[in-house]
Residue frames relative to the residue before (quaternion, step in Angstrom):
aa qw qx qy qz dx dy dz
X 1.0000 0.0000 0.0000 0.0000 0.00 0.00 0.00
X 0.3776 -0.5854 0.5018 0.5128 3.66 0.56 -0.97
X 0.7920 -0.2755 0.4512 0.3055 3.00 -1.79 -1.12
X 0.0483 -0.8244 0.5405 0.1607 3.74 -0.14 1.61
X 0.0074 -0.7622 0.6452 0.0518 3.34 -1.46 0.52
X 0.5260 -0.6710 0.4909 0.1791 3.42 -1.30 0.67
X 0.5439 -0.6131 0.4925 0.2929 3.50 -1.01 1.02
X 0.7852 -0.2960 0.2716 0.4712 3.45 -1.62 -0.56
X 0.7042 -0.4568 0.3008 0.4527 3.33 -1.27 1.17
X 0.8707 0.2095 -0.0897 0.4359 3.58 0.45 -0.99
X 0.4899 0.6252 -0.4011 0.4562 3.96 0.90 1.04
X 0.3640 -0.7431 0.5244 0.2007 3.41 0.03 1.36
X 0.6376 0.3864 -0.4715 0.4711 4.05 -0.27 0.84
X 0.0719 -0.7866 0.6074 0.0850 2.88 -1.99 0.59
X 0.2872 -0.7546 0.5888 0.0383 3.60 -0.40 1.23
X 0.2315 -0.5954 0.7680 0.0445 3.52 -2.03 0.73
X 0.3658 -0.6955 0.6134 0.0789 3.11 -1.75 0.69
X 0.3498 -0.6821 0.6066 0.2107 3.72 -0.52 1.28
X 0.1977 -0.8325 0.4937 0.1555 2.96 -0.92 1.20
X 0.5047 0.7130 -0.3170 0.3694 2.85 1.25 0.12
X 0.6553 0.5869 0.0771 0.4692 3.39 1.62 -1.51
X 0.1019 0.7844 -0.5572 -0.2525 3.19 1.59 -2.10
X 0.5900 0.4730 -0.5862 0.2907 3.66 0.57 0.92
X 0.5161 -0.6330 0.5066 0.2763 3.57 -1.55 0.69
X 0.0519 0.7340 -0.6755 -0.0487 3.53 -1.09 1.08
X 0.6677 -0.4749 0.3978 0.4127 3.21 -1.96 0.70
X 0.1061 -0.7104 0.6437 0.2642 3.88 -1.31 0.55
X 0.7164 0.1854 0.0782 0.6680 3.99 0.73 -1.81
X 0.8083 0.3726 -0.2823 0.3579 2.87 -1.83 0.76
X 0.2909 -0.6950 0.6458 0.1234 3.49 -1.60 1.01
X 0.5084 -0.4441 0.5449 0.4974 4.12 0.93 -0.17
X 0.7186 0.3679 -0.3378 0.4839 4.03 0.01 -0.25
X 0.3072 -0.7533 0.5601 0.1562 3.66 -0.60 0.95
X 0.1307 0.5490 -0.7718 0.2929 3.95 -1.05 1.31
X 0.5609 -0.3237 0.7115 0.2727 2.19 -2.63 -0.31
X 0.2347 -0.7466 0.6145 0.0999 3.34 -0.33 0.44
X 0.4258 -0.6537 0.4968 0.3803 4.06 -1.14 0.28
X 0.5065 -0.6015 0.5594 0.2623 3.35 -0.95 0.37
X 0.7171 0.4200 -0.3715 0.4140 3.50 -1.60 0.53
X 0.7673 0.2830 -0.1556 0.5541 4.05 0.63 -0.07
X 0.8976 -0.2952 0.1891 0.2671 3.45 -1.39 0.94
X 0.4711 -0.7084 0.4941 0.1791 3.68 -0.13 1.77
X 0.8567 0.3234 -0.2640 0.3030 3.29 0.58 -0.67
X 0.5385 0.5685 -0.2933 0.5485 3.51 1.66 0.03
X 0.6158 0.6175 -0.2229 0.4356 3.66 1.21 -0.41
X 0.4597 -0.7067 0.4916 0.2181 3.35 -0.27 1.21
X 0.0930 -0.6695 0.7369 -0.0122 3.80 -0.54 0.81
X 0.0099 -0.6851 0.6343 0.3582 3.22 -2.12 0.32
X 0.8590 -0.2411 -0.0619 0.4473 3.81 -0.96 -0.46
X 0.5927 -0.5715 0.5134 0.2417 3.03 -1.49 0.72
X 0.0719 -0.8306 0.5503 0.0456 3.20 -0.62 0.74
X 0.6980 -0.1004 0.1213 0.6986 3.79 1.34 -1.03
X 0.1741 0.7561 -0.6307 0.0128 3.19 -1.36 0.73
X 0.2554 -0.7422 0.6141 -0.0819 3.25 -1.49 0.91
X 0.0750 0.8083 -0.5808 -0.0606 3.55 -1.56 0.60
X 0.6256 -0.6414 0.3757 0.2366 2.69 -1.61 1.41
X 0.7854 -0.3131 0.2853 0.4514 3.76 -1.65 -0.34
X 0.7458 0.4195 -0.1258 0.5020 3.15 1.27 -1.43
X 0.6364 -0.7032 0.2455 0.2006 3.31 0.75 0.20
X 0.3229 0.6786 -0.5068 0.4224 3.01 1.93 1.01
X 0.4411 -0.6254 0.6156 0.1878 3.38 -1.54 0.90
X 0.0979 -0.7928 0.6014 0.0147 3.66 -1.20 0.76
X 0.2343 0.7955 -0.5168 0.2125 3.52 -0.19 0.59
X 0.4270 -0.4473 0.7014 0.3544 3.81 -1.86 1.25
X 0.1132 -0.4187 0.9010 -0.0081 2.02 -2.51 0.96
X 0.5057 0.6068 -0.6075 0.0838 3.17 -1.43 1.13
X 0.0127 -0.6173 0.7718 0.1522 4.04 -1.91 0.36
X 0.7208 -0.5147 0.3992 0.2369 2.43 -1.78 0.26
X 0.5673 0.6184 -0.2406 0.4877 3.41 1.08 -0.04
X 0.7295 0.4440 -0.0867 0.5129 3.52 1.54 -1.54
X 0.3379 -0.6201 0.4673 0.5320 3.56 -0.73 -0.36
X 0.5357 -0.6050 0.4738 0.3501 3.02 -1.79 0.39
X 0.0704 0.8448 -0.5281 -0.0498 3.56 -0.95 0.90
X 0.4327 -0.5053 0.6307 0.3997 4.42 -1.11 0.24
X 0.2353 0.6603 -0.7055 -0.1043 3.80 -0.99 0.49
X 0.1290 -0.7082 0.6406 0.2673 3.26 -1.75 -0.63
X 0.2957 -0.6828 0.6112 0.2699 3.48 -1.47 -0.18
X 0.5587 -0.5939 0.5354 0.2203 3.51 -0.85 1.04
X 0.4062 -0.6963 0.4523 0.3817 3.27 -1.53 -0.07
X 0.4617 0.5697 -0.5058 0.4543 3.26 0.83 0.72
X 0.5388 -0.6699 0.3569 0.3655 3.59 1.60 0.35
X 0.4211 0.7820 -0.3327 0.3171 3.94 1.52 0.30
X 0.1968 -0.7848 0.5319 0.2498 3.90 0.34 0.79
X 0.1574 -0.7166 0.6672 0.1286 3.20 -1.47 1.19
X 0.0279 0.6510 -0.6790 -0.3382 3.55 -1.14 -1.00
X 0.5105 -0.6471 0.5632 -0.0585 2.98 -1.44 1.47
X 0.8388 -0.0807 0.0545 0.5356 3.70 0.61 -0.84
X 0.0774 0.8567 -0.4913 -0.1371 3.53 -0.57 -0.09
X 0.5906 -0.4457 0.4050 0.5371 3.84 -0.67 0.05
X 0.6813 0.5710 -0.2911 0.3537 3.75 -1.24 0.86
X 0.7991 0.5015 -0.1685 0.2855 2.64 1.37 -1.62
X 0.3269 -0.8664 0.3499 0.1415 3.98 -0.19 0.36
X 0.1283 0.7066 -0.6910 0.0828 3.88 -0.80 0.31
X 0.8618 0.1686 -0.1088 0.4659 2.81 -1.18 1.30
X 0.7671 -0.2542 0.3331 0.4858 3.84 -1.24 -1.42
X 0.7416 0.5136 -0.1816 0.3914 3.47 1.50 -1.02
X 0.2332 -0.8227 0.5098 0.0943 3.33 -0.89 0.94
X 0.5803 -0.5747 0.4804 0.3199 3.62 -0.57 0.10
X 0.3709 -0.8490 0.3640 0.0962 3.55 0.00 0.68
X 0.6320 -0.6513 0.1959 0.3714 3.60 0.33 1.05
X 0.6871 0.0564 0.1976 0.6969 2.62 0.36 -2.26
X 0.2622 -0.7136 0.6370 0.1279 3.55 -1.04 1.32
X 0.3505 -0.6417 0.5424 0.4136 3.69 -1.29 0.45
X 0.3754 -0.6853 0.6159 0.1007 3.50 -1.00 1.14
X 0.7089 0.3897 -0.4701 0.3530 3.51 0.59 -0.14
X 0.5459 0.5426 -0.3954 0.5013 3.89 1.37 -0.10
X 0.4530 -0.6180 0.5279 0.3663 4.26 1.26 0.05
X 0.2639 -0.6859 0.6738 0.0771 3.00 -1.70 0.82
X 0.0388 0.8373 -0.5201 -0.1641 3.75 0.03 0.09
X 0.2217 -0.7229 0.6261 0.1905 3.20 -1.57 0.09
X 0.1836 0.8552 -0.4805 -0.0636 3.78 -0.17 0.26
X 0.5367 -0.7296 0.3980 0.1455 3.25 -0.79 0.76
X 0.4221 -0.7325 0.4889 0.2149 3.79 -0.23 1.27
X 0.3551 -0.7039 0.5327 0.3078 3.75 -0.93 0.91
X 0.8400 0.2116 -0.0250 0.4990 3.56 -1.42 0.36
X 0.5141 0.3417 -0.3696 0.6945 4.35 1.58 0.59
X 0.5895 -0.2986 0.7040 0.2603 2.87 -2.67 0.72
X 0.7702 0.4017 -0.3404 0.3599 3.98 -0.22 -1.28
X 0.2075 -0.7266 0.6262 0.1921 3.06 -1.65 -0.07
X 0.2365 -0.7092 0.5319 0.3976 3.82 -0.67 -0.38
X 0.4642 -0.6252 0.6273 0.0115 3.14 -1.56 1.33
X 0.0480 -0.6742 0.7361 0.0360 4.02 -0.98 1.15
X 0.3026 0.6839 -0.6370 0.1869 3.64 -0.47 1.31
X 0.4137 -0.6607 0.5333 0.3286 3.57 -1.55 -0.32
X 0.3191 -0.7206 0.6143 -0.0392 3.29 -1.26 1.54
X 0.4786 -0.6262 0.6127 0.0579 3.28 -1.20 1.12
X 0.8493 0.3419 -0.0749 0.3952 3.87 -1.49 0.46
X 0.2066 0.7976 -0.5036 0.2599 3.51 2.12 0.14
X 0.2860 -0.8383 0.4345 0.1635 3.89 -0.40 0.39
X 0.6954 0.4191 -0.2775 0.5136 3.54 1.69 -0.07
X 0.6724 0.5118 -0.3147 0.4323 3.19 1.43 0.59
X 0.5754 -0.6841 0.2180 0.3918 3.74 0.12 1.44
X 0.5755 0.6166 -0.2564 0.4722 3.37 1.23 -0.14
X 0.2739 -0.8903 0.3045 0.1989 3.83 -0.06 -0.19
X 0.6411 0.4003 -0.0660 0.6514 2.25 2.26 -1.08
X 0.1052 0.8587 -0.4532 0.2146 3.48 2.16 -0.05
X 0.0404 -0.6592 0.7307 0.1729 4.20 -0.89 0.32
X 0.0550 0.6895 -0.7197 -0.0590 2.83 -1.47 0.99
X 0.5678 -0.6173 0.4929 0.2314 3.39 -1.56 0.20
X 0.2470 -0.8581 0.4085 -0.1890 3.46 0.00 1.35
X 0.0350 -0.7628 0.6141 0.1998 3.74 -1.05 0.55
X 0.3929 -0.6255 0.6706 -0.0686 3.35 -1.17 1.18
X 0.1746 -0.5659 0.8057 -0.0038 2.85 -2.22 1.72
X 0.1063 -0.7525 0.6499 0.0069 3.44 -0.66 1.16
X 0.2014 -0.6907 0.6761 0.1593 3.79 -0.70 1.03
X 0.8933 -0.1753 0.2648 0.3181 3.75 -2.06 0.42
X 0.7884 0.4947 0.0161 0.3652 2.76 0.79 -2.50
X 0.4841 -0.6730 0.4145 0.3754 3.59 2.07 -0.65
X 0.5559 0.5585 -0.3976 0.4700 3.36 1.35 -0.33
X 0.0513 0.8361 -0.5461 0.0047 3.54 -0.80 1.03
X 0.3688 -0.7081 0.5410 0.2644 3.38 -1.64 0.31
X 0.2805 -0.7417 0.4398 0.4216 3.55 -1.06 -0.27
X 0.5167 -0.7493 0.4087 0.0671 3.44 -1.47 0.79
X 0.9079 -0.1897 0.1264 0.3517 2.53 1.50 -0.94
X 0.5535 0.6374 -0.0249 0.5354 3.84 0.92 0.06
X 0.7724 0.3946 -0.3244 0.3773 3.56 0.93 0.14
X 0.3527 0.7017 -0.4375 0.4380 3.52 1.14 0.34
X 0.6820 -0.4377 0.5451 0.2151 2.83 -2.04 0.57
X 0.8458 0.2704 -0.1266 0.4422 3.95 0.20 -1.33
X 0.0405 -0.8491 0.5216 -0.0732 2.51 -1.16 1.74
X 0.3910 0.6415 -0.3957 0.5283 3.33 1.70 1.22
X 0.6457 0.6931 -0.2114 0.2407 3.27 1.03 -1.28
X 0.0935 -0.8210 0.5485 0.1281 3.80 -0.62 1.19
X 0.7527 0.3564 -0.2459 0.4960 3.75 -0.95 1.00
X 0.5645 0.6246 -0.3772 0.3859 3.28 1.05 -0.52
X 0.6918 -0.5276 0.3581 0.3388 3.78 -1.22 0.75
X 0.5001 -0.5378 0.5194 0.4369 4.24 -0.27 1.15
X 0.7710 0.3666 -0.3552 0.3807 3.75 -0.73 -1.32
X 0.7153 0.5181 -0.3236 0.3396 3.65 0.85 -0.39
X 0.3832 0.8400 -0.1800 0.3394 3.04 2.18 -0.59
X 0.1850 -0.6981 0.6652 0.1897 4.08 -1.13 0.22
X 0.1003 0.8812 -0.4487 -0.1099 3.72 0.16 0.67
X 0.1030 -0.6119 0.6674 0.4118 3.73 -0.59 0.15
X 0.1484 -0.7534 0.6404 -0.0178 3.18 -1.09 1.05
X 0.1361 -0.6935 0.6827 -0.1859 3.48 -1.00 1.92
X 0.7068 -0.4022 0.1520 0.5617 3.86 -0.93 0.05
X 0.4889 -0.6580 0.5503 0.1586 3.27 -1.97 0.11
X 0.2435 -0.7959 0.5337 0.1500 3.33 -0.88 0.07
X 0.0113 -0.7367 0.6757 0.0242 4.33 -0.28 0.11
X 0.0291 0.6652 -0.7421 0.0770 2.88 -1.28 1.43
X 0.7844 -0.5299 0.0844 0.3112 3.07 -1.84 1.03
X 0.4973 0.5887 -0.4042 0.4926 3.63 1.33 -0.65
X 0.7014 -0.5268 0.3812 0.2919 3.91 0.30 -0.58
X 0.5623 0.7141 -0.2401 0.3411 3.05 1.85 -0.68
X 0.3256 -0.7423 0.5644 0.1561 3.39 -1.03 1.13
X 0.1920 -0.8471 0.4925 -0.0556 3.38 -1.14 1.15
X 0.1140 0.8587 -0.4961 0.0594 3.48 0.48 1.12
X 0.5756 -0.5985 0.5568 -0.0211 3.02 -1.61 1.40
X 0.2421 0.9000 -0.3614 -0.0298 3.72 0.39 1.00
X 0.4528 -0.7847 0.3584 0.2254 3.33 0.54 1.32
X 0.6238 0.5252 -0.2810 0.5061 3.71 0.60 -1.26
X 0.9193 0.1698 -0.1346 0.3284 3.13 0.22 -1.12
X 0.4675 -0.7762 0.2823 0.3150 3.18 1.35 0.24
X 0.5217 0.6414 -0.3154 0.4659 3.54 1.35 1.34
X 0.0743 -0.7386 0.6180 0.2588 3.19 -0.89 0.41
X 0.1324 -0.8138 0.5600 0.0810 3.72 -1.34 0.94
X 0.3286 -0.6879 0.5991 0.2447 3.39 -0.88 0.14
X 0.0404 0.6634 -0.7375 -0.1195 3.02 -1.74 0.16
X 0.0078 -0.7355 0.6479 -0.1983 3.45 -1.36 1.52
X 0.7543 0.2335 -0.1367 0.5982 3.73 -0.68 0.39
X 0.4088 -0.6800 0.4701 0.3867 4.08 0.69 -0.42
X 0.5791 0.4757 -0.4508 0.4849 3.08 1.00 1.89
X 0.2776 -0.8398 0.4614 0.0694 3.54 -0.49 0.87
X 0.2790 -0.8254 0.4832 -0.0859 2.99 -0.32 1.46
X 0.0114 -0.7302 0.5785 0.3634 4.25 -0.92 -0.36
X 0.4884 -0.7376 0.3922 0.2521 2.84 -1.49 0.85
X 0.7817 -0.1460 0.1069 0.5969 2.77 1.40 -1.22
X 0.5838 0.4873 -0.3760 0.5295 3.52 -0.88 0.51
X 0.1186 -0.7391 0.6618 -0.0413 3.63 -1.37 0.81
X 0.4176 -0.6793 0.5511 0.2458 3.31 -0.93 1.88
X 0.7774 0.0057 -0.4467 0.4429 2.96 -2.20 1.41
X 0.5361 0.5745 -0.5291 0.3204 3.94 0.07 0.18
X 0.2999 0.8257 -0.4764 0.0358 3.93 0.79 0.09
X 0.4461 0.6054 -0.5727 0.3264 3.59 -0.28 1.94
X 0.6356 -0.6347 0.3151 0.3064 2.97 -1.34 0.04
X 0.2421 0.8410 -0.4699 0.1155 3.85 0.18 0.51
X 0.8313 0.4295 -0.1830 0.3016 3.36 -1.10 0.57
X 0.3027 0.8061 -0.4784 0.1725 3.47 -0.13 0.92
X 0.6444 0.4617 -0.1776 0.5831 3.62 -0.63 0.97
X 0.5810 0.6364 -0.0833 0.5005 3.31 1.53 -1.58
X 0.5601 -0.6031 0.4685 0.3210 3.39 -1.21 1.25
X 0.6351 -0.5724 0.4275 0.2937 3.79 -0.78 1.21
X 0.5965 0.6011 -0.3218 0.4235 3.87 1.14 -0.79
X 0.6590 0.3233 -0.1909 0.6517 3.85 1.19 -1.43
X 0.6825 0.5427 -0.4461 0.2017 3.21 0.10 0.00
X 0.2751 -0.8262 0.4732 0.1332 3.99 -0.43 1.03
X 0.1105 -0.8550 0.4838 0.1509 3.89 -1.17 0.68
X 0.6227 -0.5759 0.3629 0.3858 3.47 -0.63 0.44
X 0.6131 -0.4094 0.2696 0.6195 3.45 0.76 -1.45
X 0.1521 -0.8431 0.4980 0.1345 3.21 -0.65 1.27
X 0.2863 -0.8836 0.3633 -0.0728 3.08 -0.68 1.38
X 0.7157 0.0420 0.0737 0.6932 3.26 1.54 -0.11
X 0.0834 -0.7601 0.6346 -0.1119 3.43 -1.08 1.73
X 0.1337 -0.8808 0.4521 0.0437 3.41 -1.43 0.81
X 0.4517 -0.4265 0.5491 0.5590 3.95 -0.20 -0.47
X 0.3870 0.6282 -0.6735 -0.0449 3.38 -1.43 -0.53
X 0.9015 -0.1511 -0.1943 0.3561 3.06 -1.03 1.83
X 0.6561 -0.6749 -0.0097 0.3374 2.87 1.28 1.37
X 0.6730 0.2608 -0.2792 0.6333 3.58 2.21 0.12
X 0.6922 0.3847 -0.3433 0.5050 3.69 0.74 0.20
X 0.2027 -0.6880 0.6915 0.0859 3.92 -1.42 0.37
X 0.1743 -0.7047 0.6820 0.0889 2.92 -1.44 0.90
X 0.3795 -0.7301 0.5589 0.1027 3.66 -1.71 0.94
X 0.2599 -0.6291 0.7119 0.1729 3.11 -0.97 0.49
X 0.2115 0.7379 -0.6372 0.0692 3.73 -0.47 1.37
X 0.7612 -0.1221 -0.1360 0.6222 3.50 -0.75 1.68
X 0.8254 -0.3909 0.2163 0.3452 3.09 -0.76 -0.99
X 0.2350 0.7889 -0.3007 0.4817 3.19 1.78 1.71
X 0.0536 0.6864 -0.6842 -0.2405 3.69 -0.65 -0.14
X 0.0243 -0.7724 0.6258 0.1057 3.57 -0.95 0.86
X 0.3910 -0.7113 0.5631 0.1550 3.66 -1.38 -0.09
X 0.0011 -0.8318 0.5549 0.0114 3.14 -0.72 0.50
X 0.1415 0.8457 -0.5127 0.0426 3.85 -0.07 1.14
């Protein structure tokens, strides 16, 4: 296909560059913001904004859809170019609900699992049971299977200090992810100025220490080493991830 990319911040369509060509062609979306139905041509199918998008190995496209007007939903388009929707606000598993109105200004991500059908889903869920509230939203990481049926991973606990301790038991400030080939989740935590992992269903920090927000350390085991605010996390070469901290790219291998 080429490179997909997303129109203006606020234009319901998304378009890809042939790399081959360098010309832009239409991929999702008619230019009219809806919900479109699901099950028929990405490019006849009313989409609204784009908020994050991402592709898998095979070449499915993942990407938020949400306005304020619409519900918020995770779709994708197959490669046969077929618009699905994977998750929407409402849906339920278990105690947790999907959360109406999501706070776009904390990002929603979608990221695609290496060498899996699923993906994992940063959204907010409703009905969190360890929080005195019931109806408490909390931000949350999410396995989402094909079928839409998901589990949680991670994010609904109480302790947010705690190293080794079991993800679901976790308080994350949750900012983008990363998936690397082993399976490990890699979360980028801006607020607090850390990057953690989560592997085995325990969450660990790699590096950085909350309230420490500078720059220190290069060369330097990944443990002493301190970040302003990481803001953005990536694969890179399928077992290491680079950060985007302030106005840094760092590495960690």
């Amino acid at each position: 296909m080429g490179l997909p990319l997303r129109a203006a911040p606020d234009e319901p369509l998304l378009r890809y560059v042939d790399l081959t060509t360098g010309r832009v062609h239409h991929f999702a979306g008619t230019g009219t913001c809806g919900a479109g139905p699901d099950g028929g041509p990405a490019t006849a199918t009313d989409i609204t904004r784009v908020n994050h998008l991402s592709v898998s190995d095979t070449g499915v496209v993942h990407f938020t859809n949400q306005r304020a007007w619409l519900p918020f939903a995770y779709r994708y388009v197959d490669t046969g170019g077929v618009i699905h929707t994977l998750l929407q606000a409402g849906d339920t598993s278990g105690t947790f609900t999907i959360a109406s109105h999501t706070n776009f200004s904390d990002g929603e991500y979608v990221v695609p699992i290496p060498g899996s059908p699923d993906v994992y889903v940063i959204t907010t869920v409703n009905n969190v049971p360890a929080w005195p509230l019931s109806t408490q939203a909390r931000r949350v990481v999410l396995r989402v299977a094909p079928t839409g049926a998901f589990t949680l991973v991670a994010g609904s606990g109480l302790d947010a200090t705690g190293e080794g301790i079991a993800a679901t038991s976790a308080e994350l400030t949750l900012g983008p992810i990363a998936v690397l080939d082993d399976g490990s989740v890699w979360v980028a935590e801006t607020s607090t100025e850390r990057v953690r992992r989560i592997a085995g269903g325990t969450v660990t920090t790699i590096a950085g220490t909350s309230g420490m927000s500078t720059f220190s350390g290069d060369g330097v085991p990944a443990s002493t080493a301190l970040f302003t605010a990481p803001r953005s996390i990536a694969r890179w070469r399928g077992t290491h991830v680079l950060i985007v901290d302030s106005n840094v790219v760092r590495a960690i291998w």
